[in-house]
KOLDOPA-842098 format. One line per field, with one value per residue (C-alpha): x, y, z; residue in one letter. Coordinates in Angstrom, 3 decimals, padded with zeros to 6 digits. Layout:
N
x = (X_...)
y = (Y_...)
z = (Z_...)
gugu = (A_...)
END
This chain:
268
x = (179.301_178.901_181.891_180.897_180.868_181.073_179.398_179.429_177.149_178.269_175.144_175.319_177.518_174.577_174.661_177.718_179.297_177.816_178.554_176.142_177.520_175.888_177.332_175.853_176.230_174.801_170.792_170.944_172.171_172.830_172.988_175.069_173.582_170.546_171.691_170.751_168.223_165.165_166.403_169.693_168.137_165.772_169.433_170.510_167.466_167.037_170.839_169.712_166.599_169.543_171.441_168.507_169.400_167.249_168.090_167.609_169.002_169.849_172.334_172.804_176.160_175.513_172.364_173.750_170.660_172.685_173.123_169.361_166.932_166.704_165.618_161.828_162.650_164.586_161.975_159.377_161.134_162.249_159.555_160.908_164.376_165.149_166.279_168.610_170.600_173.033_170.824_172.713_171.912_168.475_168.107_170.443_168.411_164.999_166.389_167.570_165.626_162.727_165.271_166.865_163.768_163.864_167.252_166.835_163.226_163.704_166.571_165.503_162.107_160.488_163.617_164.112_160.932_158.620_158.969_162.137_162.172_163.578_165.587_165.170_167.636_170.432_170.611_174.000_176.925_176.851_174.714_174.685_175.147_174.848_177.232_179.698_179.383_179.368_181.004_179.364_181.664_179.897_180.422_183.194_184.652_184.574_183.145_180.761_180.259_178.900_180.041_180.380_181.988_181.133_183.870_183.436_186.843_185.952_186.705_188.536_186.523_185.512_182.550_183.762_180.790_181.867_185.037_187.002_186.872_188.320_189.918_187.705_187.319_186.974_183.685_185.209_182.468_181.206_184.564_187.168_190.863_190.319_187.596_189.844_192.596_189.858_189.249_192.754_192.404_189.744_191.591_194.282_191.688_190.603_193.927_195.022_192.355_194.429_191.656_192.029_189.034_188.305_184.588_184.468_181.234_181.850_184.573_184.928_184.255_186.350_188.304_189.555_188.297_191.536_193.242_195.004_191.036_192.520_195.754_193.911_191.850_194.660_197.021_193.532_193.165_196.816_197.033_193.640_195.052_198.480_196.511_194.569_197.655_198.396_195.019_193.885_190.842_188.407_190.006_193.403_192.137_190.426_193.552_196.106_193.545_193.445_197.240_198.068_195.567_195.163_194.084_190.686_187.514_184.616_182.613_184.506_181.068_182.945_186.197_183.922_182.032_184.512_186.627_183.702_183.292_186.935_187.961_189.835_186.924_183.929_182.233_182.205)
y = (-024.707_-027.248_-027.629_-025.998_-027.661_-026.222_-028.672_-026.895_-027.429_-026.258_-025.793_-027.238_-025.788_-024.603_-022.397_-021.341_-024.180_-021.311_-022.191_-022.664_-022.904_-024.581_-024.003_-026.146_-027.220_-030.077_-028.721_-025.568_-024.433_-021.521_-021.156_-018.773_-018.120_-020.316_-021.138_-019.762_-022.495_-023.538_-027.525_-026.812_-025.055_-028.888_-030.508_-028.302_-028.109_-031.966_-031.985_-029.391_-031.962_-035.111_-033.268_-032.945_-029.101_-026.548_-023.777_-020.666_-018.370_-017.716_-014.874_-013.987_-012.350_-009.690_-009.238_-011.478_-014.174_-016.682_-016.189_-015.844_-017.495_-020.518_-018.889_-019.543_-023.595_-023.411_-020.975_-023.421_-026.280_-024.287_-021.402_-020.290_-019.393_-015.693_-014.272_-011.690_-009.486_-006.218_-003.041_-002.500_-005.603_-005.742_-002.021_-003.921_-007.035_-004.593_-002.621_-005.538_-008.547_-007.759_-007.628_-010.404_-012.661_-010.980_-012.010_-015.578_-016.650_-017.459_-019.574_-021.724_-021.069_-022.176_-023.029_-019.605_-017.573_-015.887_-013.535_-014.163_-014.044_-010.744_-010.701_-008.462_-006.143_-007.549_-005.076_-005.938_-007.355_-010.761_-013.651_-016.109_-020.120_-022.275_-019.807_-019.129_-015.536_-015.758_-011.905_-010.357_-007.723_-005.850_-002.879_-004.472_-005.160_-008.290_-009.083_-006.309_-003.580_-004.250_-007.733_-009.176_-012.318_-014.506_-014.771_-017.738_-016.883_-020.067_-022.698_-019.645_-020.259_-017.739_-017.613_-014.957_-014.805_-013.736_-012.050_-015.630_-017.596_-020.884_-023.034_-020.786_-018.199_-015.419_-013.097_-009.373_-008.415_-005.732_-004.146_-001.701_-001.240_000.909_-001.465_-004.154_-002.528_-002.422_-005.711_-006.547_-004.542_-006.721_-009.895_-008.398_-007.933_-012.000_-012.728_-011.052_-012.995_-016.172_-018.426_-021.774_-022.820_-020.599_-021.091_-019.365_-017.939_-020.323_-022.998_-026.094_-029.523_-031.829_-028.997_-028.271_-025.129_-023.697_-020.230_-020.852_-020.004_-016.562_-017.045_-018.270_-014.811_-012.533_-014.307_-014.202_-010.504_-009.551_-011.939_-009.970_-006.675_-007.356_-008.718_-005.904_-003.797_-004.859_-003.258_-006.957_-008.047_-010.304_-013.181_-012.480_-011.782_-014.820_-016.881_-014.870_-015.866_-019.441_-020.085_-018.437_-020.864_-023.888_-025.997_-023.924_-025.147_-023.841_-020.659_-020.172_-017.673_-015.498_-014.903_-015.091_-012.073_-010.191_-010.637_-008.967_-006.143_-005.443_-006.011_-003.457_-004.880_-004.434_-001.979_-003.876)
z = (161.956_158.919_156.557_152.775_149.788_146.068_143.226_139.919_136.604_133.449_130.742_127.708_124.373_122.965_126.055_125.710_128.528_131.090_135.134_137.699_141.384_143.838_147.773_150.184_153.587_156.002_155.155_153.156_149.686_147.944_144.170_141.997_138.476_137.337_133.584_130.203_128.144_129.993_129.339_131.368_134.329_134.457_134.558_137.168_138.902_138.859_140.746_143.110_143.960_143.892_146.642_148.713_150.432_151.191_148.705_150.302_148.120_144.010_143.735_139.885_139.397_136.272_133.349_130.652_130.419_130.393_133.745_134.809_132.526_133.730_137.382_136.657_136.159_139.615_141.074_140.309_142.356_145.180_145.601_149.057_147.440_147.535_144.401_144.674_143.137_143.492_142.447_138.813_137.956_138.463_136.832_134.263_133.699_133.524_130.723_128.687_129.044_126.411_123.771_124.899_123.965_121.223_120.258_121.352_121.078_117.040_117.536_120.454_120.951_123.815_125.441_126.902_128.796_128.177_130.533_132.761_136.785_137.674_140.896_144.095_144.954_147.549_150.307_152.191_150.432_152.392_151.767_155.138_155.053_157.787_159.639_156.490_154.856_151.042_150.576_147.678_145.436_142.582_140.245_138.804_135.202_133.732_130.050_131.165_133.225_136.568_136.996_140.612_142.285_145.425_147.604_150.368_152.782_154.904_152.262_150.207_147.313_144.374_141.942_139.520_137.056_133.579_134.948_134.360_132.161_132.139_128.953_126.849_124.211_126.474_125.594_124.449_122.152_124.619_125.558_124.297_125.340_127.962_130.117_128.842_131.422_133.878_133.318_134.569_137.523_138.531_137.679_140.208_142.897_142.305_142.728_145.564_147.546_146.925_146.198_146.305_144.509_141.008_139.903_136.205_133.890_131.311_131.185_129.102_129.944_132.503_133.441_137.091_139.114_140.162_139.950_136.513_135.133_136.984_134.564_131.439_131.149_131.646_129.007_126.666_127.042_126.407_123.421_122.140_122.300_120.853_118.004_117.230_117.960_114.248_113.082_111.503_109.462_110.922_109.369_110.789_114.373_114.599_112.483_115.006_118.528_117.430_116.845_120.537_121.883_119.711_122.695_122.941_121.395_123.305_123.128_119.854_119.196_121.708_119.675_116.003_116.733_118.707_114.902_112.984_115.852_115.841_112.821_110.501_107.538_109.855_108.369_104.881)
gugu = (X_X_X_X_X_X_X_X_X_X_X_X_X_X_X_X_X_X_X_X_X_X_X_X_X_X_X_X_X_X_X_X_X_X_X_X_X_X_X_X_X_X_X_X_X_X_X_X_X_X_X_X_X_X_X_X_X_X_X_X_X_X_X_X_X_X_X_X_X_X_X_X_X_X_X_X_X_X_X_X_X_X_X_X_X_X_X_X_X_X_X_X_X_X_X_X_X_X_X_X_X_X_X_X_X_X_X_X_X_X_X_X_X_X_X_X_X_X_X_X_X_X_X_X_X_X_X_X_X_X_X_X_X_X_X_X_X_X_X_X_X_X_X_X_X_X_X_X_X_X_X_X_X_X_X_X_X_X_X_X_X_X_X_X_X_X_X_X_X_X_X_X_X_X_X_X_X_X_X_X_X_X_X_X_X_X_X_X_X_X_X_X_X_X_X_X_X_X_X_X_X_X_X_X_X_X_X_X_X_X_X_X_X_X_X_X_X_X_X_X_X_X_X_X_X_X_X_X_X_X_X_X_X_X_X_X_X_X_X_X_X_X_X_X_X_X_X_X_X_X_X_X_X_X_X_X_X_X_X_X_X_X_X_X_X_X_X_X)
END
């Protein structure tokens, strides 16, 4: 049995500093989430094609397409790689991506698709690597529902998708309190693994993979809901976000729009 290895590729800001995770052994590789813009996935894919593995599978971890656009550019390069998928996600991904292009084709064009890959349904919750089981958990609360996470026991390394976040605004446009607390129960389940390696969604540049991305989210999410505790405007929830965590800078979209959602002046 080959040792693993985890190499990870962060997209660019304009895509929101989104992971990719590639896991690879002595021959084969295995990629977690194929980027957002169509330019990114050629960066990633061009890596992939650097490292010189045999990818034999793409796992996408939820239906944001951020997390799945880019699988036609990597599809294209590596047309024996199964694309795969837990079933929610794919119904997921079928019932959103036509607005999705919607949203995004005016403001970058051709740089998303057309028409996006759509993956096949993962029938078993392990995905197989040179001898290493990458343990798939879904049907779980992150930024969304129906998030899922990769968890590699052999190296004791976890790709969380957009349930961490790491030395970023952390996305909470699509919650409310209550999945929020779900949200922490997941965060307790990631933990309780006692990863050593902590791949996040979206994380900002030079920063280490390591179980404080664990940290980093929780802190976030408590700071969020003490602020709106005190029933702010948008102006104050974003003022109030940014002096608990002046060090953050990226994905500040994330903690913008969450202010106009949540805000006690929303409706104005």
């Amino acid at each position: 049995m080959s040792n693993l290895s985890i190499e990870v590729f962060t997209g660019s800001a304009q895509a929101f500093n989104v992971n990719s995770a590639i896991v690879y052994g002595e021959k084969d590789a295995v990629l977690v989430d194929a980027q957002f813009l169509i330019s990114d996935a050629h960066r990633l894919t061009a890596r992939l094609l650097e490292l010189g593995k045999n990818l034999t599978h793409i796992y996408v971890t939820h239906f944001h397409p951020d997390h799945y656009f880019g699988l036609q550019v990597v599809k294209s390069a590596y047309p024996q790689a199964q694309v795969l998928a837990l079933a929610e996600t794919v119904e997921d991904i079928k019932n959103t991506f036509g607005k999705k292009i919607d949203q995004w084709k005016p403001t970058v064009g051709n740089n998303v698709p057309d028409v996006p890959v759509i993956p096949d349904v993962l029938d078993q919750d392990i995905i197989e690597l040179e001898g290493h089981e990458l343990k798939i958990k879904g049907r779980l609360q992150g930024d969304t529902p129906n998030n899922s996470y990769v968890w590699i026991p052999s190296i004791k390394a976890l790709i969380t998708g957009d349930i961490v976040y790491n030395d970023t605004f952390v996305w909470t446009l699509e919650t409310n309190a209550e999945s929020r607390q779900a949200w922490h129960q997941t965060l307790d389940e990631l933990q309780s693994l006692n990863p050593e390696i902590v791949v996040a969604g979206h994380q900002a540049y030079n920063t280490e993979n390591t179980p404080e991305a664990i940290a980093h989210t929780r802190r976030y999410l408590i700071a969020f809901d003490e602020v709106l505790s005190e029933s702010p405007t948008t102006d104050q929830i974003i003022a109030n976000v940014k002096s608990r965590f002046p060090e953050l800078h990226t994905v500040e979209i994330g903690l913008i729009l969450a202010a106009k959602a949540f805000g006690v002046n929303h409706a104005k």
